[in-house]
Wavefront OBJ file of the C-alpha trace (Angstrom):
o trace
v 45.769 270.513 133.324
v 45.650 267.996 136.098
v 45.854 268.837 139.697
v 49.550 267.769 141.117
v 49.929 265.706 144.460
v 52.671 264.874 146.636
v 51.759 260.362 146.423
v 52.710 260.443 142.053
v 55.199 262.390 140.560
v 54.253 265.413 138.404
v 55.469 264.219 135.292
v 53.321 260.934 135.964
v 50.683 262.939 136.440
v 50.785 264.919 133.132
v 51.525 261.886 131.203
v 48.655 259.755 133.127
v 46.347 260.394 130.252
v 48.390 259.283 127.329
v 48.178 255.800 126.161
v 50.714 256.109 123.832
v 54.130 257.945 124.568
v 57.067 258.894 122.103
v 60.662 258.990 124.269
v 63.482 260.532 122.209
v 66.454 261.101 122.674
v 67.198 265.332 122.553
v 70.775 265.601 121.829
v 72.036 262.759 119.910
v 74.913 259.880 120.832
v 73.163 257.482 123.560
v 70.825 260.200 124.423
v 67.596 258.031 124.075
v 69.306 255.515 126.884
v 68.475 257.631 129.478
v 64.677 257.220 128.845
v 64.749 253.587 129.400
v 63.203 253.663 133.128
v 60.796 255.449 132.197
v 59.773 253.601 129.023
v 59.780 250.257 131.536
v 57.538 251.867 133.842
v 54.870 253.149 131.572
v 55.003 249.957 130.321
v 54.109 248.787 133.507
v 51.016 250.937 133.568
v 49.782 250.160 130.423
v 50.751 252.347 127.959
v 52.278 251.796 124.264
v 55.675 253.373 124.244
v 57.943 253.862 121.576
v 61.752 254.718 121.079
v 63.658 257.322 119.098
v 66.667 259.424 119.074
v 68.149 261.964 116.899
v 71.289 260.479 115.343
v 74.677 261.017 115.131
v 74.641 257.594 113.370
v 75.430 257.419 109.609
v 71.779 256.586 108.404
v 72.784 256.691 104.736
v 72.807 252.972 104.383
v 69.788 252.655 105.580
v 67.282 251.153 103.283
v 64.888 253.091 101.401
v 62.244 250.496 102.893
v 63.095 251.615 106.373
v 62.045 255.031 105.922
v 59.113 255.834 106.925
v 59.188 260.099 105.797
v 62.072 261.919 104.733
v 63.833 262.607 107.685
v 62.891 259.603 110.009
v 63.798 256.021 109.661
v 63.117 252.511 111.600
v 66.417 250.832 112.574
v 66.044 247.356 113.730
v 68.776 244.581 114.728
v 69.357 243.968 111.124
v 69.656 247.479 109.531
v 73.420 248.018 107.982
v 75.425 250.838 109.340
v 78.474 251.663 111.171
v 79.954 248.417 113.072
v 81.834 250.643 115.530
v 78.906 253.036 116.340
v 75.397 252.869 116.020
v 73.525 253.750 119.245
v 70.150 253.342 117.714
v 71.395 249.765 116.217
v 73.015 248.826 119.252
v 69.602 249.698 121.330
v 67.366 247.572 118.987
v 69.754 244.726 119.885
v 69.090 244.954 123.236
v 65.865 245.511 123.013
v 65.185 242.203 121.028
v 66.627 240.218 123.741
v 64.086 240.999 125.885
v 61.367 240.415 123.961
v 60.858 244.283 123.660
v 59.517 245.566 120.126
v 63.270 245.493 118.621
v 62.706 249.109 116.383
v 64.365 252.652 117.923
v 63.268 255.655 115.239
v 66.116 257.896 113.949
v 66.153 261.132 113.034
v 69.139 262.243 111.165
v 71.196 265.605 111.814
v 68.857 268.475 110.451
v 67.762 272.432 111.049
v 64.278 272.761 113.005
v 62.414 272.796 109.617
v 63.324 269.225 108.673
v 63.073 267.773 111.977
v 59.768 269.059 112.953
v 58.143 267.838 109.609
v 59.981 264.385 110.530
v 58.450 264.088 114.237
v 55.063 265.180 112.459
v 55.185 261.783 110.624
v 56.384 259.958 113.313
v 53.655 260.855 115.396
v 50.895 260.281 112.722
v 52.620 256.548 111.840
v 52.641 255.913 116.106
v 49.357 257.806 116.404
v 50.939 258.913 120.159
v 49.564 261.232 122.424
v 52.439 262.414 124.651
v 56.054 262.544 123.565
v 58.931 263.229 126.333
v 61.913 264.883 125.266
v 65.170 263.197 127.187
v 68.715 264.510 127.632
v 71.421 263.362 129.409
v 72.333 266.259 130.905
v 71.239 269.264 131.622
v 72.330 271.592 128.852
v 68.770 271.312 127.585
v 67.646 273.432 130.288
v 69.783 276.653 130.020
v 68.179 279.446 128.399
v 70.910 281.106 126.408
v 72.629 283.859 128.536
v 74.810 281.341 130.922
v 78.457 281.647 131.267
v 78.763 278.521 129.602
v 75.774 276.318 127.397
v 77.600 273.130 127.244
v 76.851 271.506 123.494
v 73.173 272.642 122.815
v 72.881 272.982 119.281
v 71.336 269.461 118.855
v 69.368 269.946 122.181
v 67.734 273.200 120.797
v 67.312 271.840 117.771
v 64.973 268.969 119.160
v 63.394 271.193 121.727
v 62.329 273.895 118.629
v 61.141 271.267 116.721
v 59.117 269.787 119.381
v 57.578 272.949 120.439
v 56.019 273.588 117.360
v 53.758 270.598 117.401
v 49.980 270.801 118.702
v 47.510 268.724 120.033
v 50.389 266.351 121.929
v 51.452 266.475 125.817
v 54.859 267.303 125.711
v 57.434 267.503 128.157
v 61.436 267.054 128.677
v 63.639 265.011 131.087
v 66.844 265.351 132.260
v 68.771 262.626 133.743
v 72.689 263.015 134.562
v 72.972 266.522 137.039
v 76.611 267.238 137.113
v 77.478 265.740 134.137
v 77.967 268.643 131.808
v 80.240 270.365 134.588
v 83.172 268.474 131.834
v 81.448 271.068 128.953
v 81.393 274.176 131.328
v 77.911 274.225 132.585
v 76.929 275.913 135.941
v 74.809 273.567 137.322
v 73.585 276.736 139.984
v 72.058 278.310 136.482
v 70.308 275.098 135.962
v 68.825 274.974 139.002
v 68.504 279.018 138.837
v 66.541 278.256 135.504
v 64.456 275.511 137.090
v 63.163 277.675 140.285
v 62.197 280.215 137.524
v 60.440 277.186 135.359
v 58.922 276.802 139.616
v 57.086 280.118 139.532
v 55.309 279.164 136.336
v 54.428 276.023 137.638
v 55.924 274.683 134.838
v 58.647 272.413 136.848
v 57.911 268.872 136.741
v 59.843 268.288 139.788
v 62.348 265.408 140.594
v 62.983 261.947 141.646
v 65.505 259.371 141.956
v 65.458 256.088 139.858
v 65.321 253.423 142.454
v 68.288 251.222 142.721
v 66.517 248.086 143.265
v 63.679 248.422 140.984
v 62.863 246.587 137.198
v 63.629 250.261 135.987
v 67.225 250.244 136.990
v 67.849 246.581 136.157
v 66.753 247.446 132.710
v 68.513 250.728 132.326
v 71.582 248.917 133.577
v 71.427 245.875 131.817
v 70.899 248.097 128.845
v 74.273 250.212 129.268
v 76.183 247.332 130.126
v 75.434 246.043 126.832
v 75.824 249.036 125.037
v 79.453 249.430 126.572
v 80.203 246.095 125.273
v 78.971 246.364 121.914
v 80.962 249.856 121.309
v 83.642 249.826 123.170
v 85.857 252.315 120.982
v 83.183 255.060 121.728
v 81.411 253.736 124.484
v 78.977 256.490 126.500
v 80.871 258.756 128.848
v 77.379 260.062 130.223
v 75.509 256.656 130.798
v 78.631 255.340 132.651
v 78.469 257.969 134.801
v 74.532 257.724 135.705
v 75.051 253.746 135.584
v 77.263 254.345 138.292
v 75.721 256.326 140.711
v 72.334 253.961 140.374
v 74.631 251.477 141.852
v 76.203 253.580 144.587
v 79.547 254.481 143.225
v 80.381 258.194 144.704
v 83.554 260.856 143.366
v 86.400 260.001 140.834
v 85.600 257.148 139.263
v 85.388 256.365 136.048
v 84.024 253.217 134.206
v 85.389 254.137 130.856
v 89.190 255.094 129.807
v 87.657 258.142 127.441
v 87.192 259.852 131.310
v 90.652 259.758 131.902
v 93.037 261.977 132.857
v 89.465 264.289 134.024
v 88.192 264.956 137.719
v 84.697 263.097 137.942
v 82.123 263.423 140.643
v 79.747 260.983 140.140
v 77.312 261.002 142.694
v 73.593 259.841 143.796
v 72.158 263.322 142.129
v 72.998 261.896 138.688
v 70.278 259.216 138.576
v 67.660 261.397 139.331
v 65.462 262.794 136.568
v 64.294 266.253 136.105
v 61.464 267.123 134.333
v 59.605 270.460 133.107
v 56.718 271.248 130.768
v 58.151 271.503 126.812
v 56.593 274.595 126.037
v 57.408 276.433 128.739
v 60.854 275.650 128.408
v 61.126 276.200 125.151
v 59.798 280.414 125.654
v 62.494 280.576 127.705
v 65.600 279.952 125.850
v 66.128 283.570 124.367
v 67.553 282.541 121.011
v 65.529 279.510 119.994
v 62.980 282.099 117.942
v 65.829 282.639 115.597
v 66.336 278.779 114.989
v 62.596 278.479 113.098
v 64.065 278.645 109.385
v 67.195 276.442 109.901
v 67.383 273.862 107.122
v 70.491 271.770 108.366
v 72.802 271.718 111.289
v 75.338 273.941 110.195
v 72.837 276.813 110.072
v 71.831 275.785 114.009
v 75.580 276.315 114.699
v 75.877 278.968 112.902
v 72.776 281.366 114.637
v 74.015 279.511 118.305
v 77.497 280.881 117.804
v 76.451 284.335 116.767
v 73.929 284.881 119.492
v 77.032 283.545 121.579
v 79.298 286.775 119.962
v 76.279 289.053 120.203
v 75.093 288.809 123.576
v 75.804 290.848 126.811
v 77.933 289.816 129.638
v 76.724 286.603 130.826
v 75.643 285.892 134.215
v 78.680 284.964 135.686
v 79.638 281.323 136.869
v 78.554 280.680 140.336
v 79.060 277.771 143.005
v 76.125 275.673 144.946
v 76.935 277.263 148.314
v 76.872 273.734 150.183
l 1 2 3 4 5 6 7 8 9 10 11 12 13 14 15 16 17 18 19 20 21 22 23 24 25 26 27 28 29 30 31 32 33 34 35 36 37 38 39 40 41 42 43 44 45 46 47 48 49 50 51 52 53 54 55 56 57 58 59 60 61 62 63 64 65 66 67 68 69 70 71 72 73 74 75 76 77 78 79 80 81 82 83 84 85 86 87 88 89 90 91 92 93 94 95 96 97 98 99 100 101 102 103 104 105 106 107 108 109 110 111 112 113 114 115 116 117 118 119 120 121 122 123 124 125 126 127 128 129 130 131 132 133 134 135 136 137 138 139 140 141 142 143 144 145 146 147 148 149 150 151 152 153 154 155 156 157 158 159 160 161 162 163 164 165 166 167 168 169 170 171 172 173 174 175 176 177 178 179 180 181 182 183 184 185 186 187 188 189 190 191 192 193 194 195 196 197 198 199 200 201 202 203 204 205 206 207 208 209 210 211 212 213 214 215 216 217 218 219 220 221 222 223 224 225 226 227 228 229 230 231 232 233 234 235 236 237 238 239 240 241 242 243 244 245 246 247 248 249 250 251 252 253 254 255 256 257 258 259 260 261 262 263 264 265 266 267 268 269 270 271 272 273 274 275 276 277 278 279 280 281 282 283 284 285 286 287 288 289 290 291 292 293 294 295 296 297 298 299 300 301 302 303 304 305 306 307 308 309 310 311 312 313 314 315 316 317 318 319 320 321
């Protein structure tokens, strides 16, 4: 384990080693956007990093060419799908017109099983050595006996999966504090769960994208593009971190799906949190009971059951400030 200082973030530091990192996307939808700054700036140090996200995409059109295992496939600017919604698609796009490699990996909707056995071949075909786990949000990071969980079966999902692999740094981000407040989080459990994560030295710390950096230009340039190209579902969480990188502050809302809600969008939103994956991953009480899921439904299933099973919650609390 490397020694942490205060002149390079942790999660820098942990991933300083790898020369080629995995970033994918934890809970689905645009998920894998929010790992764009740091994809361009381990690019700027050198290192070989590839996309992916897990997919709420309809990947059965997908050509049988494009597959690389069962369970993971390579969409590029050319692979047929949904016109109206394809966040992998609509990614590769952009990524082409900047010269990037134009491929983002998708995993379709699975149990653990399935998807562990599909980021197994994934990291074999990349050959990578670190692989970051990104949500946008913070529902990733509650352990199962909040007052609320926000939507965390695909979350858990990817963070079981992940935490059953060997032999690969791994650790998840969170960019987008505040954001799940619309799904019922308490954001004072999140940061109750991260002074916890703290004691184990297993928090990552935090930092704030910098407005004026090639990081934010490409993150930005990136959802601007994506809002264009799908604008009957564009990303309610991307908008809102989009607009705090460039200084927007309280209601406001860049799409009309946030209508009609209260948003606080806010400079805390494009800052990313990170923690070690394993540690993370032995504290979330019920993910144990995910190992034999097969398909999604099951993951719902054993989430909404441990949901009706468990004790009082820990009530919902306010950040005293």
């Amino acid at each position: 384990m490397p020694s942490f200082h205060l002149v390079e973030p942790p999660l820098f530091t942990r991933l300083r080693g790898a020369s080629r990192v995995l970033i994918a996307g934890a809970g689905g939808g645009f998920d894998v956007y929010g790992g764009l700054p740091l994809a361009v700036a381990l690019e700027g140090l050198g290192k070989k990093v590839s996309l992916a996200n897990l997919s709420f995409s309809d990947l059965r059109r997908t050509p049988l060419d494009d597959w690389l295992a069962p369970g993971v496939a390579a969409v590029h600017p050319e692979t047929d799908g949904n016109d109206d919604y394809f966040p992998e698609r609509t990614l590769a796009h952009w990524l082409a017109s900047t010269d990037r490699e134009p491929i983002v990996f998708a995993f379709p909707k699975s149990g653990v099983r399935p998807l562990r056995a599909a980021y197994r071949a994934l990291i074999e075909h990349l050959d990578a050595d670190a692989l970051v786990l990104i949500d946008g949000g913070t529902d990733i990071l509650l352990r199962g006996d909040e007052a609320g969980l926000g939507t965390p079966h695909e979350d858990m999902t990817s963070l079981a999966a992940v935490a059953g692999l060997d032999h690969i740094t791994r650790v998840v981000v969170s960019v987008g504090f505040g954001i799940d407040a619309y799904h019922g989080v308490c954001h004072a459990h999140v940061l109750e769960n991260l002074a916890a994560l703290q004691r184990q030295n297993a928090y990552l710390g935090a930092f704030s994208i910098p407005p004026d950096s090639p990081e934010a230009a490409a993150y930005l340039a990136a959802v601007t593009h994506c809002l264009t190209e799908t604008p009957l579902r564009p990303s309610i969480v991307h908008s809102q971190i989009a607009d705090a990188l460039r200084g927007k502050f309280g209601d406001t809302h860049a799409t009309d799906r946030t209508s009609g809600t209260e948003l606080f969008v806010n400079p805390l939103m494009a800052m990313y949190l990170s923690v070690d994956l394993p540690a993370l991953a032995r504290s979330v009480e019920y993910l144990p009971l995910l190992e034999p899921t097969e398909d999604a439904y099951q993951v719902v299933q054993i989430i909404e059951a441990h949901l009706a099973s468990r004790p009082k919650p820990r009530p919902h609390s306010l950040i005293p400030h």
